[in-house]
C-alpha positions in Angstrom: -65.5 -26.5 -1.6 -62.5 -27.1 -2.9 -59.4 -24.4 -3.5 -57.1 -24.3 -6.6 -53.9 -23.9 -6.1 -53.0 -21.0 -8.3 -49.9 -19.9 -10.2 -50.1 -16.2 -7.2 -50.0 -18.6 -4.5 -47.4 -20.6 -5.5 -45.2 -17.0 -6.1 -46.3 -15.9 -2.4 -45.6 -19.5 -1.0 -41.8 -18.9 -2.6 -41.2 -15.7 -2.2 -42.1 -16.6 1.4 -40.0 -18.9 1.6 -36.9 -17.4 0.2 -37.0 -14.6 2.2 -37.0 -17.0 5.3 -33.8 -18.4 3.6 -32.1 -15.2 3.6 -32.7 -13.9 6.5 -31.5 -17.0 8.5 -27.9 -16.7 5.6 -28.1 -12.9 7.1 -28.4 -14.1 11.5 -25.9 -16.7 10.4 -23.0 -13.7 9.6 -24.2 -11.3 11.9 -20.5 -10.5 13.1 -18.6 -8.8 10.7 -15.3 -6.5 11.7 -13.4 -4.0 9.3 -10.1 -2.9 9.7 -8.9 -0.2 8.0 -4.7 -1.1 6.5 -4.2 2.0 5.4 -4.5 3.3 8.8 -2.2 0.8 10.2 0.2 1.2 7.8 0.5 4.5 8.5 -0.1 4.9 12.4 1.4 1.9 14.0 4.9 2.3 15.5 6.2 -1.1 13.8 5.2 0.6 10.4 6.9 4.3 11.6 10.0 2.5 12.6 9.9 0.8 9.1 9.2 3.9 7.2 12.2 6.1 9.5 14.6 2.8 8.8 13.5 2.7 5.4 14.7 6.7 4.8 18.0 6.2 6.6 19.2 3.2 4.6 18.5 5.3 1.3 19.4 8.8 2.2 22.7 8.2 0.9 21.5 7.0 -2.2 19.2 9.5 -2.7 22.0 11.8 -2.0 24.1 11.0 -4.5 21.9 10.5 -7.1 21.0 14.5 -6.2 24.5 14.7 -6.3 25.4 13.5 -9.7 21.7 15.2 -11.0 23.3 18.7 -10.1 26.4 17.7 -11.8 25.1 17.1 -15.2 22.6 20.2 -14.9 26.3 22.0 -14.0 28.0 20.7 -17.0 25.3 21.4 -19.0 25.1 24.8 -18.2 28.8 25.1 -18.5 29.1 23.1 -22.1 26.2 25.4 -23.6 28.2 28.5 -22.2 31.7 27.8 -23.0 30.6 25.1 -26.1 30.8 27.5 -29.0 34.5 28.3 -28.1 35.6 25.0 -27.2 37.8 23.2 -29.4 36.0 20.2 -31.7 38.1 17.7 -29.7 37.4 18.7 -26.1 33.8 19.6 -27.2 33.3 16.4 -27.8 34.9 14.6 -24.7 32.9 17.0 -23.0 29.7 15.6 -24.6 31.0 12.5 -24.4 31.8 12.8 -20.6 28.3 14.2 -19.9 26.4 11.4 -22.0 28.6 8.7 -19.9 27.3 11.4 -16.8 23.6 10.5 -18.3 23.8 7.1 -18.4 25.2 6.5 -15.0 22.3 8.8 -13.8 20.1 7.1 -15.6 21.4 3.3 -14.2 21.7 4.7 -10.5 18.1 5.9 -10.4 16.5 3.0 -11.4 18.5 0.5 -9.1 17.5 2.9 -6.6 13.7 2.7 -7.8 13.6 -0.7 -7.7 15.7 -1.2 -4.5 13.1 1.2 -2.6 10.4 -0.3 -4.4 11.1 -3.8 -2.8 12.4 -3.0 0.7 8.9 -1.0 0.6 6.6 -4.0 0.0 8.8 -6.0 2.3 8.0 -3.5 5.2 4.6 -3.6 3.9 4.3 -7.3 3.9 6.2 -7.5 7.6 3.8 -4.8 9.1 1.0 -6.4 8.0 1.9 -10.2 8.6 2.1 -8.5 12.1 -1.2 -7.0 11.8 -3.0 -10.1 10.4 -2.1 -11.8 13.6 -3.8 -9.4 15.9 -6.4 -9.5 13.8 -7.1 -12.7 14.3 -6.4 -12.7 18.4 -8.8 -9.6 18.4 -11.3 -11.5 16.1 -11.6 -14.7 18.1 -12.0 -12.4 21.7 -14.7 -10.7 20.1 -16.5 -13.8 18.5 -16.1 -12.0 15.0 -17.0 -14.4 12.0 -15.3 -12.3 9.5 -13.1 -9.0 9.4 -13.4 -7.3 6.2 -10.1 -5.1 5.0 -11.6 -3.3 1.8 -15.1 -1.6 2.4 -17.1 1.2 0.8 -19.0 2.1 4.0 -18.4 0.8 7.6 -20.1 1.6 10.4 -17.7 2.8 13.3 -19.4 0.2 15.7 -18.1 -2.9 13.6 -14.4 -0.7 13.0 -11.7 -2.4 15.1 -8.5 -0.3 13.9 -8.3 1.3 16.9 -8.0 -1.7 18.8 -5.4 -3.7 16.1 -3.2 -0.5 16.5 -3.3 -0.6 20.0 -2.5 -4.2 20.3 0.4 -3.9 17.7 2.0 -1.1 19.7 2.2 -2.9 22.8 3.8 -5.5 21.4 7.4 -5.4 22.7 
């Protein structure tokens, strides 16, 4: 007796095989490592140092633009006091001094913004140039295929932040 081949045993026979296919994909990656850059931005000593660096270098910006900021609100306070028994003339120097006051606010703050704003991702970029290389000496020792930096659920067995931190810290 002869059997036909039927369109079901066809479907088995490939479904069969394709789940033989993906599971040797899946034994093929079976070491995957995450590492958490958030963590080592924020908990390494080569990123504190950068961070503490970071605040002295623009205190004194940051100072002064608090400085002139308190000035204006000052003269403001003082022009809408004393404004309605100022003469036309030196009311409008005043405003004139306080717009100028404005502006130079104004131009200060945002070179500062953008001055902070690249020093940060330079930091950024340095801490994590650092990081990507003990990721990679950590990967290798550990025979890790791939380590993964963006994740919405890791295991804390495949999690090797703790061990990138401590590598970057000992570094002299």
């Amino acid at each position: 007796m002869r059997q036909q081949i039927t369109p079901r045993l066809i479907f088995a026979t490939l479904f069969c095989l394709s789940a033989t296919i993906s599971l040797n994909a899946v034994a093929q990656v079976e070491r995957i490592a995450f590492v958490n850059a958030n963590r080592i931005l924020s908990e390494t000593k080569l990123a504190k140092q950068a961070i503490a660096k970071l605040k002295s270098d623009f205190s004194s910006r940051e100072a002064e633009i608090g400085k002139l900021s308190a000035d204006i609100k000052a003269e403001t306070s003082d022009l809408e006091k004393n404004g309605a028994t100022m003469a036309a003339s030196s009311l409008a120097d005043e405003q004139r001094k306080l717009s100028e006051m404005n502006r130079d606010l104004q131009r200060k703050s945002s070179q500062y913004k953008e001055d902070l704003s690249a020093r940060q991702r330079e930091d950024i970029q340095k801490v994590l140039d650092v990081a990507n290389q003990q990721i990679q000496v950590i990967a290798k020792k550990g025979n890790w295929n791939m380590v993964l930096r963006n994740a919405v659920y890791v295991n804390p067995s495949v999690d090797i932040t703790n061990d990138v931190i401590k590598a970057m810290d000992e570094q002299p």
